[in-house]
MIVEXKOL-349845 format. One record per residue: residue in one letter; x, y, z of N, C-alpha, C, O, CB in turn. Coordinates in pm, whole numbers, plus 32768, in hexadecimal, padded with zeros to 4 digits. Each point is the difference from the previous one (the first is absolute). Last residue first. Glycine has a CB too. Layout:
BEGIN
aXYZXYZXYZXYZXYZ
...
END
This chain:
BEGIN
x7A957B777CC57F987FEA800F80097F7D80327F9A7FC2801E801880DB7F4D
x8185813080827FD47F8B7FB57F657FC880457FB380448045816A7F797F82
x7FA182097F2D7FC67FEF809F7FE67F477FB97FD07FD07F997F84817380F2
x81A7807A7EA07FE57F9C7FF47FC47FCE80848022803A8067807B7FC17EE2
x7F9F81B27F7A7FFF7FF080827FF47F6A800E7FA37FE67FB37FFE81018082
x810380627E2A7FA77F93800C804F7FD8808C80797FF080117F2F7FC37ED8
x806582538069804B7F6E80207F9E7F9B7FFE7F8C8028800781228032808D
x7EF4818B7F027FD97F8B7FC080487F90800480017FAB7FA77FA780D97FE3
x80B7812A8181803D80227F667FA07F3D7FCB80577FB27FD7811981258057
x7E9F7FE481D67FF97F837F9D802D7FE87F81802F7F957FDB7F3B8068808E
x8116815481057FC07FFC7F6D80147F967FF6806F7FD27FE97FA880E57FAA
x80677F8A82648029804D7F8C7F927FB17F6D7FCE7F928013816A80A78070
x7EC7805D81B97FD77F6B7FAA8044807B7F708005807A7FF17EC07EB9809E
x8262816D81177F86800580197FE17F627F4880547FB87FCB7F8581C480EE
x817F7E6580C4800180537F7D7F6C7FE57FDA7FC27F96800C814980527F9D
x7FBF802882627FBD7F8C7F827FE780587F937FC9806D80127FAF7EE28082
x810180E88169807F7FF37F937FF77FD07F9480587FC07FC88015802E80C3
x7F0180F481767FBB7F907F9F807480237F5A8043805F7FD87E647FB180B4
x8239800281577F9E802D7FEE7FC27FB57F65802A7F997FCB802E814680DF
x80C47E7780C7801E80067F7B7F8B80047FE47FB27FA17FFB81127FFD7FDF
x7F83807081D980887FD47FCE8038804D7F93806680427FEE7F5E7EE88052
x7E8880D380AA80378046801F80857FFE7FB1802F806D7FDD7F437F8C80E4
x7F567EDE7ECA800C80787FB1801C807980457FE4806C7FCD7F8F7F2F7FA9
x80827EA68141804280087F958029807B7FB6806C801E7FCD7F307F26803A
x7F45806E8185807F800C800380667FFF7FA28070802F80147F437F938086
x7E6B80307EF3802D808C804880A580108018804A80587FD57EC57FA080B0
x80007E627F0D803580617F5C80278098805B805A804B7FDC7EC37F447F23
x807D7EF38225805580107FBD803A806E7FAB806D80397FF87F457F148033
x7EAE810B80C280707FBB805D80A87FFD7FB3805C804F80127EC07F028057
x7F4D80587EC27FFA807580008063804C80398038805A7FC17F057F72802D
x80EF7E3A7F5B7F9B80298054802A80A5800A807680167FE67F5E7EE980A6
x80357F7E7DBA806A803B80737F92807F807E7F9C80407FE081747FB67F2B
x7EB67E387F737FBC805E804080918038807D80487FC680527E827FB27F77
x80CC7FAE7DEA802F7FD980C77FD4808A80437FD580677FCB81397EF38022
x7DF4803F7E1A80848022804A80257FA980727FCF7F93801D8006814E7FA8
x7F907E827E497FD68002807E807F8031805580737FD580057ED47F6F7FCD
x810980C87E507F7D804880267FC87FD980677F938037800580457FEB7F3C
x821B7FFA80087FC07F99801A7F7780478031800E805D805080C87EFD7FE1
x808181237E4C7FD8803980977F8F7FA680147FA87FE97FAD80988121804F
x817E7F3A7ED37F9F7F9F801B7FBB803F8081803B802A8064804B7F017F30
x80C181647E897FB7801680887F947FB480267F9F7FEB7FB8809E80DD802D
x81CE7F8B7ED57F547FAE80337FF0803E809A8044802280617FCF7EBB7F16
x80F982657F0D801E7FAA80B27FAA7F9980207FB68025805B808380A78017
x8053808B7E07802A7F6A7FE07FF77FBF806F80477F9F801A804C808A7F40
x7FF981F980B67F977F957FAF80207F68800580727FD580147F6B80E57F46
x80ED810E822980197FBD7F687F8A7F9D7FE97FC47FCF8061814E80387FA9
x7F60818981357F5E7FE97FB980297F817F8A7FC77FF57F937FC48143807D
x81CE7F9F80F27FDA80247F6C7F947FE77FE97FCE80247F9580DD7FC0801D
x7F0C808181F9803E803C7FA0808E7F977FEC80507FEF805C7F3A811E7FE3
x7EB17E1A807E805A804580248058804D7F707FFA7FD17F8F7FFB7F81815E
x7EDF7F3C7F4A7FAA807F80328087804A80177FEA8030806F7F1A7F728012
x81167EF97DCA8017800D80AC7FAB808B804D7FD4805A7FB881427F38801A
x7DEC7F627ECD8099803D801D80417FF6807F7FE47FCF806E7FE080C97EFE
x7E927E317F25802380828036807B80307FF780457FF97F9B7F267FDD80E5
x7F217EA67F028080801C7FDD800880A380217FBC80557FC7805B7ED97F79
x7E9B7F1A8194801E80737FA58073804A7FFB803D800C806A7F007FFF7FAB
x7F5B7E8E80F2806A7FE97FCD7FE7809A7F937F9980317FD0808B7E89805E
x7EC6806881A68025804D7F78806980127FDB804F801C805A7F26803F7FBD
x7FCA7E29813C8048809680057FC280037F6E7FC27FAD7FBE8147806780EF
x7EDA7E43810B7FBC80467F56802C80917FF37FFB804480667F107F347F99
x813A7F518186808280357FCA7FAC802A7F52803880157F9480BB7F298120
x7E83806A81847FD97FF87F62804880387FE0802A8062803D7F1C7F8C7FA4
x8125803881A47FEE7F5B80077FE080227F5480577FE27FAF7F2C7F9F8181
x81CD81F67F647F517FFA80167FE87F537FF280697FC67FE67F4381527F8D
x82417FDA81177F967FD27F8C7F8D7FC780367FEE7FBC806580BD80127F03
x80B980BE81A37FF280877FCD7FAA7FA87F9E7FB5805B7FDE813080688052
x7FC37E1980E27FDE805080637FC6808C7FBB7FC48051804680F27F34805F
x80897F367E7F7F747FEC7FDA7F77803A805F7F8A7FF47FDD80F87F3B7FBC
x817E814B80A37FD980377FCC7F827FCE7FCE7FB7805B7FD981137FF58022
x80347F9981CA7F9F7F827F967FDA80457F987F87800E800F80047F638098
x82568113808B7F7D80107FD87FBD7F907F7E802E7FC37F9F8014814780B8
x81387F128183800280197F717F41800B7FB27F987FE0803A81917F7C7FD1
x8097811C81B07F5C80277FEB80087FCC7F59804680397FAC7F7D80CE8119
x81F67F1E80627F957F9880257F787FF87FD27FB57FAC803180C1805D8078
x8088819E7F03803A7F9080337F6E7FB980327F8F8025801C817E8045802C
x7F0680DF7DFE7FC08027807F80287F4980557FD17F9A7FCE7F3381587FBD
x820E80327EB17FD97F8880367FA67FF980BC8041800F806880B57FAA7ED2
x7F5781E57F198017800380B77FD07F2F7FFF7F897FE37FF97FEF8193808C
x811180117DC27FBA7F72803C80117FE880938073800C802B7FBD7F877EFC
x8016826A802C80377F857FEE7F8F7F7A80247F9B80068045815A80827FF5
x7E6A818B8012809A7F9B7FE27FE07F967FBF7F937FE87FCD80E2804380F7
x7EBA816580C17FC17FC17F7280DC80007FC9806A803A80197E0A806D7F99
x807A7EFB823D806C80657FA67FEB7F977F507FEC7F917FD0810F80D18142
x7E277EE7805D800A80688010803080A57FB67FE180777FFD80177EBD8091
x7F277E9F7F1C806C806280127FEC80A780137FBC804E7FBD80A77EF77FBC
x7E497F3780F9803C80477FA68071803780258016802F806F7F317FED7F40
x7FC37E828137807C7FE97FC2803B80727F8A80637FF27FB97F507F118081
x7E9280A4808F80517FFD809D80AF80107FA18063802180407ECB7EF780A0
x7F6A80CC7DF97FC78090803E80937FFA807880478061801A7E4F7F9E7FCA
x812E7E587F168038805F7FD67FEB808D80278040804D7FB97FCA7F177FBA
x7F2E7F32815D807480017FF2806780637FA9806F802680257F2E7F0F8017
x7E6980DC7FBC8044800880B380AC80137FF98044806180227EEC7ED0804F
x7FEB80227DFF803980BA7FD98015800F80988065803F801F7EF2804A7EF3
x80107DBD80B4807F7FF47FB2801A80D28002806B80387FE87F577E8B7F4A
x7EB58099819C805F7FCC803C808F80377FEF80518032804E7F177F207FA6
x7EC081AB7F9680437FA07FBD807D7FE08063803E806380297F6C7FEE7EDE
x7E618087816380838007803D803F7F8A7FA97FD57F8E80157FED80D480F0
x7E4680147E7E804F7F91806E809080437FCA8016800C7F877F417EDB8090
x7FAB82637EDB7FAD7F9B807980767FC3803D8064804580137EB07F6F7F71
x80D281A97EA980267FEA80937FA97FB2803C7F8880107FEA80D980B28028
x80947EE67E137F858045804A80127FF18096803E7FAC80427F1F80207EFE
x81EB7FEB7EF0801E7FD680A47F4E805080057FE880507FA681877FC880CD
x7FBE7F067DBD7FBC807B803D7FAD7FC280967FD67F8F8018800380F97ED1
x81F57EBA7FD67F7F7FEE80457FDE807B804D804A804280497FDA7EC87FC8
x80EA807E7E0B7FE4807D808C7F727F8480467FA07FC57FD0809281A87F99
x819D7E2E7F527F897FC87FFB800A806A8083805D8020804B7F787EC17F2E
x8181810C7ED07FA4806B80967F897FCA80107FA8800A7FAA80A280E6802B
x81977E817EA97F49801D80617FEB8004808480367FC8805F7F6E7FC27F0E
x820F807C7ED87FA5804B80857F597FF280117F9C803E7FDC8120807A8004
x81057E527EC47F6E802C80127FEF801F808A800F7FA4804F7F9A7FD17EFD
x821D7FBD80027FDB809A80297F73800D7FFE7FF88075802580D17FF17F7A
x7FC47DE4802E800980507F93801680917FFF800C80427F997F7C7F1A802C
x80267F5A817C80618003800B801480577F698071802E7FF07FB07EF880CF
x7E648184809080217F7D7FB580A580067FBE803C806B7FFD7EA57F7C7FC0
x803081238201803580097F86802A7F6D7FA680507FAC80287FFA813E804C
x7E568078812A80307F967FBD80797FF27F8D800780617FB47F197F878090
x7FC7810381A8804E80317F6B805D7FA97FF480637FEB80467F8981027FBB
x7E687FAE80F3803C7F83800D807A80077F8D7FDF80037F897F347F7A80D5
x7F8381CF80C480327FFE7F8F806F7F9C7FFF8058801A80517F5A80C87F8D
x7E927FCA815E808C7FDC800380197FCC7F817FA57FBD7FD080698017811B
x7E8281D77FD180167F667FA280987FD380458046804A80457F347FFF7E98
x7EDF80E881E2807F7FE17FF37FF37FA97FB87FA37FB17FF680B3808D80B4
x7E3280BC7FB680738038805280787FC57FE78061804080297F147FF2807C
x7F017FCC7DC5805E7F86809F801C804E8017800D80527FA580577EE48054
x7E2481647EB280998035802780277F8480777FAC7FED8058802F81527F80
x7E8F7EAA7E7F80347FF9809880838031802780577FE17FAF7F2B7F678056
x7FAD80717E6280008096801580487FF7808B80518051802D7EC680087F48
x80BA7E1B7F5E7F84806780127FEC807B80277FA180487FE4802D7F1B8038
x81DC7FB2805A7FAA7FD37FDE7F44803D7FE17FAD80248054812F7F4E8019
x817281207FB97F8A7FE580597F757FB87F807FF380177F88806780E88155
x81FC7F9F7FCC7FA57FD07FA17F937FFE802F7FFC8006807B80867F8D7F23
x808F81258170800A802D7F9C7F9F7FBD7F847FB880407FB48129800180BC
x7F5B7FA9818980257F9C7FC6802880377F7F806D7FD17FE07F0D7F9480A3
x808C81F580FC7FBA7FAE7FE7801C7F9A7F85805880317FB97F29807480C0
x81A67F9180507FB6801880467FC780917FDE802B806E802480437EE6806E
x80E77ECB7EE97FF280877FE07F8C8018807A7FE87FA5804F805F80647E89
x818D7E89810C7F628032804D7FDD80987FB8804F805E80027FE67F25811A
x81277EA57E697FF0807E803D7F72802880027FA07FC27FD3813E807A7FE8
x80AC7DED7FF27F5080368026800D808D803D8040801480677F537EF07FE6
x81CA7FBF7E6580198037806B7F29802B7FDE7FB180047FA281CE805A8084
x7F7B7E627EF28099802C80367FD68073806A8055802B804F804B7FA77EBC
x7E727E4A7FA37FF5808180A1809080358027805F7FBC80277ED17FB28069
x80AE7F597D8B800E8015807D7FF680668057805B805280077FFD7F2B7FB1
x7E847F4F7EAA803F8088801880388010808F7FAF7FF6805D7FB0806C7EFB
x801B7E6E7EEB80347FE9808B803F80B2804B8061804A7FF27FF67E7A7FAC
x7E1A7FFC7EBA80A88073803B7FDE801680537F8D8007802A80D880757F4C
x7E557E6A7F9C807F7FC28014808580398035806F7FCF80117F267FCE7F4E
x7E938110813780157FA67FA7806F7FB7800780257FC880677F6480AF7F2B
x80BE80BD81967F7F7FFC7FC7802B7FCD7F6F8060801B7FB77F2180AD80E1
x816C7F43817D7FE67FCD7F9B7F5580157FB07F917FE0802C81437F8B804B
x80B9813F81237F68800F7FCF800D7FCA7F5C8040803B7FA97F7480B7810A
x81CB7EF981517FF680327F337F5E7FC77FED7FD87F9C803D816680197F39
x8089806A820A7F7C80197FF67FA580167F6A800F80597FAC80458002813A
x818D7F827FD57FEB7FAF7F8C7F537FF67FF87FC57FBB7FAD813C7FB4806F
x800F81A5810B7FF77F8E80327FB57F987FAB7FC87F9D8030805080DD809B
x803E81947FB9802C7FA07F9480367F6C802B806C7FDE80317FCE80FD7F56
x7EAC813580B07FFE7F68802280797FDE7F998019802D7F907EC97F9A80B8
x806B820C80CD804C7FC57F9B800A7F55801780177FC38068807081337F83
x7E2280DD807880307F6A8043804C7FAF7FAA7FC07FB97FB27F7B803880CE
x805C822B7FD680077FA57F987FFF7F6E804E80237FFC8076806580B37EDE
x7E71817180FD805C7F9680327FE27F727FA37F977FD17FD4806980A58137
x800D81A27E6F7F987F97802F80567FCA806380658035802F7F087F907EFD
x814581C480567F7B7FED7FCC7F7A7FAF80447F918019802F81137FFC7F1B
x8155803B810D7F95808280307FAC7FD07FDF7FAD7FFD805B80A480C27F97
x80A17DB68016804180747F897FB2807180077FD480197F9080777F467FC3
x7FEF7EE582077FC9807D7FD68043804B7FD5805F803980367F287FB9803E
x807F7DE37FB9804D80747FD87F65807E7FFA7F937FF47FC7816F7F657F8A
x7F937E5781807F9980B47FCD804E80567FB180767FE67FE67F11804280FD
x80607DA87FB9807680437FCC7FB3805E7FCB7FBB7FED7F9D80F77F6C8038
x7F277F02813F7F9F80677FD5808B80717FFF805D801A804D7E7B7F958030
x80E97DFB7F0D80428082803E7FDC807680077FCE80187F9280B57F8B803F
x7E6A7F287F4A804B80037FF58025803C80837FA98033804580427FAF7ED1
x7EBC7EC38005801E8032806780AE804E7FFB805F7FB27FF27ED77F888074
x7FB980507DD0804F7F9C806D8001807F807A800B80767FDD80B87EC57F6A
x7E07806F7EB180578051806C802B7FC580867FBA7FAB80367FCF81077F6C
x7F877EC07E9F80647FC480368066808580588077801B7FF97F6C7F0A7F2E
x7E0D80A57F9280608050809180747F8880077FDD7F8D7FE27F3D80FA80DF
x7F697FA97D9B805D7F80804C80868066806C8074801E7FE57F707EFC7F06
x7E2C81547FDA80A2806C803980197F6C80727FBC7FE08062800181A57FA9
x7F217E317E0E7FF480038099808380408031806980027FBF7EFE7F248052
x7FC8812D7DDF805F7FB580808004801F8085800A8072802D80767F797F3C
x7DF480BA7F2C807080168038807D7F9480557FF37FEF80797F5E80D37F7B
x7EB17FAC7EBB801D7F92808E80C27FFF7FED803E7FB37FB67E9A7F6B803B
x7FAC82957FF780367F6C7F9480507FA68076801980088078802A80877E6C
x7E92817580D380137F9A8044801C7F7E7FAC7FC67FD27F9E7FB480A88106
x80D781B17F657FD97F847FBD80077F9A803480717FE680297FBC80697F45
x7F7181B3816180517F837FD77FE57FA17FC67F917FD2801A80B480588068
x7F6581E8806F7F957F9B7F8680B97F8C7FFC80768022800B7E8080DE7F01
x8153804E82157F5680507FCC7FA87F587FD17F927FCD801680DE81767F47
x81877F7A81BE7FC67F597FA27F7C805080277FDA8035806880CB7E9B7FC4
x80EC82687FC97F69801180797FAD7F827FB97FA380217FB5803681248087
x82797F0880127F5E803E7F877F8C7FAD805C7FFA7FBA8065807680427E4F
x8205807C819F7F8E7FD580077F8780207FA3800280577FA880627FA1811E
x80FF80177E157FCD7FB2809A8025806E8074805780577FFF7FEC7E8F7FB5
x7FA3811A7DE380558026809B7F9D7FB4807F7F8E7FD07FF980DB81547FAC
x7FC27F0F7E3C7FE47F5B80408049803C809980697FD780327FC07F3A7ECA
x802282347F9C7F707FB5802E7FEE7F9E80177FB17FC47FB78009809B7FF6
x81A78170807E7FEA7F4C7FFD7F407FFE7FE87FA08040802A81617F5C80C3
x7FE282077FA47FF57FF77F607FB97F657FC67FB27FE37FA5814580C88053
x7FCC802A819C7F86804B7FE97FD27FC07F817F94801E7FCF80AD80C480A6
x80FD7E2C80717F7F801680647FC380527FCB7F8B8000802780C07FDA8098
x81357FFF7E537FB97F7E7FEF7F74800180507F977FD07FD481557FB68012
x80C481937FE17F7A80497FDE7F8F7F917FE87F9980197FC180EB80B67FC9
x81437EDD80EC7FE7805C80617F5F80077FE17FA97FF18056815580997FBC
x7FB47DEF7F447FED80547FEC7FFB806D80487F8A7FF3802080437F8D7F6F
x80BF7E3080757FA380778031802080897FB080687FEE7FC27F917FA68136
x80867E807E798026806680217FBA808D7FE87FEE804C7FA180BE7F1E8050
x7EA27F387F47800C7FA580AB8082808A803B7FF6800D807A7FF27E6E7F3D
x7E8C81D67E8280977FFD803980137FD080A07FBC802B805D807180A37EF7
x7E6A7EE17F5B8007802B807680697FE4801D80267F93802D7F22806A8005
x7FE47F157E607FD580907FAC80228065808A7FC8806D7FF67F457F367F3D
x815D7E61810E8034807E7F4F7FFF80788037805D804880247F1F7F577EFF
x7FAE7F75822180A180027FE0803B80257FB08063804880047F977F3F8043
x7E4480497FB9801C8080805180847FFD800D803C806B7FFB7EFD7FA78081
x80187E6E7E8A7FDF80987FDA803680628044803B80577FC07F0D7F678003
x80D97E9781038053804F7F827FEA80447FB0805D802E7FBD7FE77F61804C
x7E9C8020815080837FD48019805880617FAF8028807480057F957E948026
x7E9E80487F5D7FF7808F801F8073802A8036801C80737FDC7F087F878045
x80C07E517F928019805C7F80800080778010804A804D7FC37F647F327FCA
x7FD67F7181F5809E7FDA7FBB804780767F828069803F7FF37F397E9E802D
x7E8180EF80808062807A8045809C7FD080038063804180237ECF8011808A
x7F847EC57E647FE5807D8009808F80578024805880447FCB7EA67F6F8079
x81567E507F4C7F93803B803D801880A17FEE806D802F7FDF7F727EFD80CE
x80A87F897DBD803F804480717F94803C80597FA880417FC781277FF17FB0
END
């Protein structure tokens, strides 16, 4: 059985999938974390099958969501995971070596088994991203509901980096219950959002990122 298959089910046992109030203080496998050191192995390729969808927002005070459903789905290895929606932290939360992003976007996956994964692409500032133009002109105003935005649909591959090499590791949700058992993929070449941007953004939706939590001795995976 590969690694992180097993590691898999280890954490499925031994990690209740129904959250905890007291799970964010208490958990150890919490997300976000600060990749220090990783093992390097030769990992399955991330096979994208995301489709141009309709642009369908929602602002929940927090962030802003982009709800997809349009059979969009990320394949690793032999499982199939389908895209149901892309949100924005600021600053990214996870970080590399120490580095902080001004922003990540968070891809949130689900296989047909119930498994949750979160692939983050982390943003640096330079060149003006196309694909967030469009979503800056289209936030909702009033915080609600799904707002379908008319005639406007979005390239969500407009948000992924050309190199798709990441780190792999078993985390949570960033949010209260904080629940366990979440893959995490974070692709290690960023995109670039411009200064410009992240400003207008973070008039919206100030910064909103749970700060890096305890490695507690996870095995970090980085492919190769």
């Amino acid at each position: 059985m590969h690694f992180i298959h097993a590691l898999l089910l280890t954490t499925l046992v031994a990690t209740p999938l129904v959250g905890m109030a007291n799970t964010c203080d208490t958990g150890r496998l919490q997300s976000p974390i600060n990749i220090t050191a990783s093992q390097k192995q030769k990992l399955p390729s991330l096979v994208f099958d995301y489709k141009n969808t309709p642009l369908v927002l929602a602002n929940d005070g927090h962030t802003l969501r982009i709800r997809i459903n349009n059979h969009s789905q990320l394949k690793v290895g032999k499982q199939i995971y389908a895209l149901s929606q892309v949100h924005f932290h600021t600053p990214a939360g996870d970080q590399i070596a120490g580095e902080v992003f001004p922003m990540g976007a968070h891809f949130l996956h689900k296989s047909t088994n119930g498994q949750l994964l979160a692939l983050v692409v982390l943003f640096r500032l330079g060149e003006p991203n196309k694909t967030i133009n469009t979503l800056l002109a289209n936030i909702p105003k009033q915080v609600g509901p799904n707002q379908a935005i008319e005639n406007t649909s979005i390239d969500i591959y407009g948000l992924l980096p050309t190199d798709k090499a990441y780190y792999r590791y078993m985390g949570s949700l960033t949010a209260s219950p904080c629940t366990e058992g979440v893959e995490w993929i974070i692709l290690k070449e960023p995109i670039t959002v411009s200064a410009e941007q992240l400003t207008a953004y973070k008039k919206v939706f100030p910064n909103n990122a749970r700060a890096p939590q305890p490695i507690n001795q996870r095995p970090i995976l980085e492919s190769i």
